[in-house]
C-alpha positions in Angstrom: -16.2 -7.0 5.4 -12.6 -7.9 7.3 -12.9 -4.7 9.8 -12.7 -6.5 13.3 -11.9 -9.8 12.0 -9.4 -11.1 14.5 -7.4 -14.2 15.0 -5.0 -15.1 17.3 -0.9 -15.1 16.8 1.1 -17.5 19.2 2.2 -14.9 21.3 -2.0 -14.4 21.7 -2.3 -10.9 20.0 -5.6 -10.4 18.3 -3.9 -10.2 14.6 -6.1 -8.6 11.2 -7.4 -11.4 9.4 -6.3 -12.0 5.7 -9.1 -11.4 3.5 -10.1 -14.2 1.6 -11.5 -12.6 -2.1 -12.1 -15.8 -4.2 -9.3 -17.5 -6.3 -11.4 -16.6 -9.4 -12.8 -12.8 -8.8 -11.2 -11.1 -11.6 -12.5 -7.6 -10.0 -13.8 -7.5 -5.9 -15.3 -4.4 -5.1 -16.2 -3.5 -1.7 -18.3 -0.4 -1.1 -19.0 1.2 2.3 -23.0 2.2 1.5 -22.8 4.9 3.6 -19.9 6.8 1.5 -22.2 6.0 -2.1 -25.6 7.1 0.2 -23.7 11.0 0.2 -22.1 10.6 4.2 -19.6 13.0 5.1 -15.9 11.5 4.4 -13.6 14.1 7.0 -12.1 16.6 4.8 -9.3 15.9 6.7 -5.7 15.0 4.6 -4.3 11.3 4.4 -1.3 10.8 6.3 1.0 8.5 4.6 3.5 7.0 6.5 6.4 4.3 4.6 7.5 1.4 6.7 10.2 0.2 4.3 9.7 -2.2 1.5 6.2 -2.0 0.4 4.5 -1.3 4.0 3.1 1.5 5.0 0.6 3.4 7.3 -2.0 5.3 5.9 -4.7 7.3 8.3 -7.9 8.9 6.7 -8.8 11.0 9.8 -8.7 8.2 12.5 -8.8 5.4 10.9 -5.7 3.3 10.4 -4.9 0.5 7.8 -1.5 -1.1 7.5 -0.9 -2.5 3.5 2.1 -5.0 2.9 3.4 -5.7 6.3 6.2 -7.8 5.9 7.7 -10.3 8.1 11.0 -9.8 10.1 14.1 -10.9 8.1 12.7 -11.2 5.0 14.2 -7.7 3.3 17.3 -6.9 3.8 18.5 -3.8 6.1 14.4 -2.8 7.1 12.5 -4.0 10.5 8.6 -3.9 10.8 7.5 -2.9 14.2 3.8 -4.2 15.4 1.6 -2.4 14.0 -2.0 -1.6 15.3 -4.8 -0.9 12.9 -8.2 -1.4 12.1 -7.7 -3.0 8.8 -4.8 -4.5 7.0 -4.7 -4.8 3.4 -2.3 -7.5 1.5 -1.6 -7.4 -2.6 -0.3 -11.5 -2.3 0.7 -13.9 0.9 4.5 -13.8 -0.2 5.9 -13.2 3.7 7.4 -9.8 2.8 3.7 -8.1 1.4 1.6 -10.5 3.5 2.4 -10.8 6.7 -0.9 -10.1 8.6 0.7 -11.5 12.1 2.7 -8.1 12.0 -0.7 -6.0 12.9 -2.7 -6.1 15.7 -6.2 -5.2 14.8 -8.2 -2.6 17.0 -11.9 -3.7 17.3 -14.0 -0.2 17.0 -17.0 0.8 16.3 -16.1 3.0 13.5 -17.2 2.5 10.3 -13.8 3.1 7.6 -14.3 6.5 5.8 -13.9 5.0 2.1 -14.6 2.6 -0.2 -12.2 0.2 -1.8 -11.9 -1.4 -4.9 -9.4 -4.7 -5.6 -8.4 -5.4 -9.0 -6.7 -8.2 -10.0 -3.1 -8.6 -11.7 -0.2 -10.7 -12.0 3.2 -10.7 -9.8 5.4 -11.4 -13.2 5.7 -10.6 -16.9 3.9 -14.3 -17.8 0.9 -14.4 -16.6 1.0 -15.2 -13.0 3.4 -18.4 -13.9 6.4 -17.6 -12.5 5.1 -15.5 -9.0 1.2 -16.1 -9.3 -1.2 -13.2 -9.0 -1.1 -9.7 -7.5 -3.6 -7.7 -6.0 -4.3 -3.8 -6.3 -6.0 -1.6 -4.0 -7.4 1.3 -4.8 -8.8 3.7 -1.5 -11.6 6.0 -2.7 -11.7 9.0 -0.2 -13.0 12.7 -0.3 -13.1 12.6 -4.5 -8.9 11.2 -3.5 -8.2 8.1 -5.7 -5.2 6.6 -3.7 -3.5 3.2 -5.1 -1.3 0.4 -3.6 0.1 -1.6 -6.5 1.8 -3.9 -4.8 4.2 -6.2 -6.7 2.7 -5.4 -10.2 4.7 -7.6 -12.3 3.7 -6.4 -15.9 2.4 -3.1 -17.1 -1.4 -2.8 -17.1 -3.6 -3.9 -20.0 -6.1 -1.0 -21.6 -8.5 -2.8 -20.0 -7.1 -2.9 -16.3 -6.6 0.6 -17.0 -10.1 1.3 -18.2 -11.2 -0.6 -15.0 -9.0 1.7 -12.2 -9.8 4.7 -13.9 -7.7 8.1 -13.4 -5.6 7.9 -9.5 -4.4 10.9 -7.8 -1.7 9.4 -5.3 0.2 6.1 -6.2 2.5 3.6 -4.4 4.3 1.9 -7.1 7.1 -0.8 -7.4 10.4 0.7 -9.3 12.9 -1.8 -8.6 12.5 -4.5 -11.1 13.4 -8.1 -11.5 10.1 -9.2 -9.7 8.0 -6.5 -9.9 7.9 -3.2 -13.1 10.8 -1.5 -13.7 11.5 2.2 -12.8 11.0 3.0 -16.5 7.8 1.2 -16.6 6.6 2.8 -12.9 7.1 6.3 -15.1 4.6 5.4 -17.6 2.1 3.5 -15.6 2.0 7.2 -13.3 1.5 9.1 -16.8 -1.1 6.6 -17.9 -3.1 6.7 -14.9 -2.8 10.5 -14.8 -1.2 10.5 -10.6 -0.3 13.9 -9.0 1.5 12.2 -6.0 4.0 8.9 -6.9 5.4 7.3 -3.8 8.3 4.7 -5.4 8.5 1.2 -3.1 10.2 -1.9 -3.2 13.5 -0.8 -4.5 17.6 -1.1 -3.4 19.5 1.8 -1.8 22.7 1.4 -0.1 21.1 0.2 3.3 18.3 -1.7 2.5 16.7 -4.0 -0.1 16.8 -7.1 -1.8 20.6 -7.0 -4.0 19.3 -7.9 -7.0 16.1 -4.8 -7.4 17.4 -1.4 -9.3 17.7 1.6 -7.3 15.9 4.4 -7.2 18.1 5.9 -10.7 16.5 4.6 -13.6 12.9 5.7 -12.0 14.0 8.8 -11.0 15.7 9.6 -14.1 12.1 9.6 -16.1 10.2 10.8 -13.4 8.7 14.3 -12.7 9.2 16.9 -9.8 10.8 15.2 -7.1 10.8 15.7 -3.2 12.8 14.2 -0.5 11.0 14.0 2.7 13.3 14.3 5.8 11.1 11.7 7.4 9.0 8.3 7.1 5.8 10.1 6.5 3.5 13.4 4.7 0.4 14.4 4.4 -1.6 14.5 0.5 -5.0 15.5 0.0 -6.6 16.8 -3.4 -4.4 20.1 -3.1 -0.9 18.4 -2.8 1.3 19.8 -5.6 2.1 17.1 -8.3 5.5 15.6 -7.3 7.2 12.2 -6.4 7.5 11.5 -2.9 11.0 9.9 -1.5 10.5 9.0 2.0 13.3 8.3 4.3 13.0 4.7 5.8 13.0 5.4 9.8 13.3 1.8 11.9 10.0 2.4 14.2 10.7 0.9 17.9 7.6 -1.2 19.8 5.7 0.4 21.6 5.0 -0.1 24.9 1.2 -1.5 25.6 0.2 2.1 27.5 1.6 3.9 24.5 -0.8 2.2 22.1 -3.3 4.5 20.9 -6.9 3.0 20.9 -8.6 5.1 17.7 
């Protein structure tokens, strides 16, 4: 369990702890027992909220977890604000998907409203050689399968596949070069049968790293697509099928009476 598992940043902010899942767990799975005993989940939607690159916000009811907060100055034209959460979730320590020092973890006594599996996979096309290994999370809420793919570098085996099972909403990389192309992004939502793909880690015009595709050659395979105006929407297991483009939005600090405690 990493809920409430502080440590302290040199500016002495109580930051979320990385979890530490074993260097040779092929599969981690970390089940809340009250969820699998038949508790009540909050029919409530997700909100899903992009904080540029692969970060973003997601609240089941009022519990917050940050995944892939990135460090300041390490992607192009995009800014992290500090985050508060109760959890933070991280696919590999690279500084721009790993930066736990970017999330200021709220000790609570509420227990997380789903159950989370981790399934390992590798950040490049050889094995993990080139970029090492790459973790993805998949939330389990309501009947709501919900995945974070983080930098998946390679397409998914039968067997990983077999393993994750069918996803409703995905986050998925589309820019290439270190992570799947937008081609390969396409298939990956077909394969595991997603009603809701939210494309990350990509190029546009203001942000990214120069040498990732932009969002044209995933677009240009993908389904039904919907521009947000904002950063962030709401899915739950009625949301319409359709790919999700958020707008980046550069979030300010706030100030310490504006933190909500949840």
């Amino acid at each position: 369990m990493y809920v409430n598992k502080t440590l302290k940043n040199k500016k002495g902010v109580n930051v979320c702890q990385f979890p530490n899942y074993g260097r040779n767990l092929a599969l981690f799975v970390e089940t809340n027992s009250n969820i699998l005993a038949g508790g009540d989940t909050m029919s409530k939607p997700i909100t899903i909220t992009w904080l540029g690159h692969s970060c973003f916000r997601v609240r089941f009811g009022d519990y917050r977890i940050i995944l892939d907060p990135y460090k300041d100055g390490t992607v192009p034209g995009v800014k992290l604000a500090m985050q508060t959460a109760n959890e933070v979730y991280c696919s590999h320590e690279h500084a721009d998907h790993g930066y736990v020092e970017a999330v200021s973890c709220i000790s609570t006594e509420h227990t997380e409203p789903y159950y989370v599996e981790v399934h390992e996979a590798y950040h490049d096309d050889a094995g993990g050689s080139k970029r090492g290994k790459n973790k993805i999370h998949v939330f389990v809420y309501d009947d709501l399968h919900l995945a974070h793919f983080g930098d998946l570098g390679a397409p998914l085996t039968e067997k990983q596949l077999k393993e994750i099972g069918p996803l409703d909403v995905i986050m998925v990389p589309v820019g290439g070069h270190y992570t799947i192309t937008g081609q390969q992004a396409c298939e990956l939502a077909k394969q595991v049968g997603a009603k809701v793909v939210i494309p990350m880690h990509y190029r546009s015009e203001d942000f990214g790293f120069p040498v990732l595709s932009t969002l044209d050659p995933f677009l240009a395979c993908a389904g039904e697509v919907k521009h947000y105006d904002g950063n962030q929407f709401e899915v739950s297991l009625d949301t319409p099928p359709h790919v999700a483009i958020l707008k980046y939005v550069e979030e300010t600090v706030p100030e310490l009476d504006e933190i909500e405690l949840i």
